[in-house]
C-alpha angles and dihedrals in degrees: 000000000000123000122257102220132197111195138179118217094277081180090075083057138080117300092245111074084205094068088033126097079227120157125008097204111196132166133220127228105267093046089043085052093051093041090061090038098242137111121269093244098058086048094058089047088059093060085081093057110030112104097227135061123268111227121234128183117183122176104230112296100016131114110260115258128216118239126196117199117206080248096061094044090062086053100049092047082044095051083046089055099055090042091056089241 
């Protein structure tokens, strides 16, 4: 699945990405759902458990859409672990 990135200009910025704001990578849900290797469904269910928010933007008018950052990933694949799931 490729990424569904939202980035700002990271041209406007510094020369080095590394000191840029850069790229603000985020995931939707079905490339989330590949990416942990479980059905969209399940990964929705979770949002009643998991200790921690997940993030929505909408444009005005539009139905809010979820966004998974690299670093919630990793905590969502690290909250499955220790759930044995």
């Amino acid at each position: 699945m490729a990424p569904h990135p939202r980035t700002r200009s990271f041209l406007e910025g510094s020369e080095d990405l590394n000191e840029s704001p850069g790229l603000d990578l985020v995931y939707r849900l079905r490339a989330a759902a590949s990416m942990l290797q479980i059905s969209e469904t399940t990964l929705k269910s979770y949002e009643k458990e998991f200790p921690f928010e997940i993030p929505r933007r909408s444009g005005s008018g539009q139905v809010p859409v979820r966004e998974y950052t690299p670093e919630l990933l990793f905590r969502i694949a690290a909250w499955r672990r220790e759930r044995g799931l």
